[in-house]
N, C-alpha and C positions, 0 to 999 in steps of 0.2 A: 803868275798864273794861279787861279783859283781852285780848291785843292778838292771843289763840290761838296758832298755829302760824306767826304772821310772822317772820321771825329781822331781827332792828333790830339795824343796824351806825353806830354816832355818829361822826361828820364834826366834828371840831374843827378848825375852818379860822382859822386864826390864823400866819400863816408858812406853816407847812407842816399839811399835811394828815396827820390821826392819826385811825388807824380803830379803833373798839373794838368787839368781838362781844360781843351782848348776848345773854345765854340766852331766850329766846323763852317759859319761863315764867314768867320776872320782869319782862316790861318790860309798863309801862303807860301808857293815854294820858288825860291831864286837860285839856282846855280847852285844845289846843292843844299843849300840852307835855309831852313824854315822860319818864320816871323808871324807871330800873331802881336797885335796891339791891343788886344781886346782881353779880358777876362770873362767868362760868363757872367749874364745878370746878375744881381743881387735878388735881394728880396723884394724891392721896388720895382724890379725890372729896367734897373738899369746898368748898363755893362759898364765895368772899369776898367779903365785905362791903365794899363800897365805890360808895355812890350815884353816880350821872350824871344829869343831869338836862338837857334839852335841847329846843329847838324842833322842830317836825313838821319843818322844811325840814332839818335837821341829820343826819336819817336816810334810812339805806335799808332799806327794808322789801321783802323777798322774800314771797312769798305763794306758796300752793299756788293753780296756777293754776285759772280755772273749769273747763277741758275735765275735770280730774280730780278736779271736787268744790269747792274752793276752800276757805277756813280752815275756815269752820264746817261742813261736810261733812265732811273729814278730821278734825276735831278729835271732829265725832262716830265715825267709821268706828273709829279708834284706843280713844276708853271702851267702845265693841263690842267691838272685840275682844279690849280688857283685861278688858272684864267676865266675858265668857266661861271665861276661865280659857285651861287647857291642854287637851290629847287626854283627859285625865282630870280627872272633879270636884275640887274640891279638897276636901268632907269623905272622898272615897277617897284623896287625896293624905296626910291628914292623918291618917287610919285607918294608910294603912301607914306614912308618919314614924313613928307613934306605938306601932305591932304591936300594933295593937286591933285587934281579933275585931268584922267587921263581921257582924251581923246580918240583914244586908238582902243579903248579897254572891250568895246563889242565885238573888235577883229582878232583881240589875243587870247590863244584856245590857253589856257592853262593846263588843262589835260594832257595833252596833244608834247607840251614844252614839257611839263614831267616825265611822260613818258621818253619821250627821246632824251633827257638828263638820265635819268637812270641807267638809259640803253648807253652810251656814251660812258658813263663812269663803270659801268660792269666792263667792257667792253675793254677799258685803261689799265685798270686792274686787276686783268685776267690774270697775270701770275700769283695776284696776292691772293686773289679770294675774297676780298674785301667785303663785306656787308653794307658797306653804303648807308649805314645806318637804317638797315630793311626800306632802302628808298624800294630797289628794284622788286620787293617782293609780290604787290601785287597785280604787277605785270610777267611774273614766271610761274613756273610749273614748279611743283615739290620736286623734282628729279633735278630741276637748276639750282635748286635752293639746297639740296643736298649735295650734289657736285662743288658749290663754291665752297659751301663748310669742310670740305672736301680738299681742296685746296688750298684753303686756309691754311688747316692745320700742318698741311705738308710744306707749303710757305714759311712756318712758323718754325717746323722742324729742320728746315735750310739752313730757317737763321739762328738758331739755337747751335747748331752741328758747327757753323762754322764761325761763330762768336766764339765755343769750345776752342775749336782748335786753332785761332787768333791767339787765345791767353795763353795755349800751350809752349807755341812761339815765342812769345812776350817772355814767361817764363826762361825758355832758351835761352834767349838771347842778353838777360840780366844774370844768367847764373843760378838759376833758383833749381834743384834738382828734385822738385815738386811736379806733378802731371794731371789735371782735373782728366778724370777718365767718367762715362759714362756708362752704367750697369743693365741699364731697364729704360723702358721707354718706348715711343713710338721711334719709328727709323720712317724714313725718306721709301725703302721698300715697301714698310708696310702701307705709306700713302698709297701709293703704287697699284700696289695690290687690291685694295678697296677700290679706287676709281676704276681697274678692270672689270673688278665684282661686278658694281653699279652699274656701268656701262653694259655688260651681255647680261644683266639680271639675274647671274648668281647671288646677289647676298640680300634679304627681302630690308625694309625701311625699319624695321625693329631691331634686327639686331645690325643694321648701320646706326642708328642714334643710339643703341647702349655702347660700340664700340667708340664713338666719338663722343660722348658724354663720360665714358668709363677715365675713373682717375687716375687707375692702375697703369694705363699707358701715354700719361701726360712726360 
């Protein structure tokens, strides 16, 4: 069984402690025990062959957390949006690769397809916030465009919070009596709290972009 979008790091404890990153599409779990064959790429982009094989307790498994879906949500959200393609079809992609004379090219609005791509990829990655690479912008309103940055950032701060407290763990469970703690910063409330703002028009567009620009709360 395929272990999705977990990234499995193998703990060789023997002396000293040797961490190995496993590419998270090659590691798999059997009755307890884990197996990757793969190494990540090289610098060519080509992965090396060289199995690991190791106990469940030997790794650390990172996972996309639940608040933003969790392995099998994202792992679906990602064949969405690969399935998709890009801004454009790919038999138009492959019409102009190729400077074939489309046939069909007076009945295909182009407009009409971007728009509904944008609408569709906003739409996937409501919990991320995603930018889309400002596809969707000039089909929304500044109040959408601030709401995703919006969630963005509190997306961001999910996965920051709970990457922390992953290596806390890690920590644990190797013996290390070491703790990455957190002093300053945005929290998941203060997202919170801003999209209320937004939303009933307490907080005016100035001082929502010096709050989200401001580095002081990165």
């Amino acid at each position: 069984m395929g272990i999705g979008l977990q990234i499995a790091v193998l703990l060789k404890i023997g002396g000293t402690s040797v961490l190995h990153y496993l590419s998270p599409n090659s590691a798999y779990r059997v009755r307890g025990l884990y197996f990757s064959p793969f190494r990540p790429a090289d610098e060519y982009g080509k992965p090396k062959f060289a199995p690991l094989i190791a106990r469940g307790a030997r790794f650390w498994l990172l996972m996309i957390p639940p608040q933003l879906g969790g392995v099998r949500k994202h792992k679906k959200l990602l064949r969405s949006i690969g399935g998709i393609g890009d801004f454009m079809p790919m038999f138009r992609i492959k019409m102009l690769h190729d400077n074939r004379y489309d046939p069909f090219d007076k009945r295909f609005d182009h407009e009409l397809y971007s728009r509904a791509y944008a609408e569709f990829i906003t739409s996937a990655t409501s919990k991320w916030g995603w930018s889309a690479d400002s596809r969707y912008t000039q089909y929304s309103t500044e109040y959408f465009g601030l709401k995703r940055w919006l969630i963005s950032v509190r997306a961001k701060t999910i996965l920051r919070d709970h990457i922390v407290a992953c290596m806390n763990q890690l920590f644990l469970s190797i013996g290390l009596s070491a703790r990455i703690a957190m002093e300053s910063g945005r929290t998941v409330q203060d997202c919170d709290r801003k999209l209320d703002e937004l939303e009933s028009g307490d907080i005016t567009t100035g001082d929502l972009l010096d709050w989200l620009s401001s580095r002081s709360v990165s």
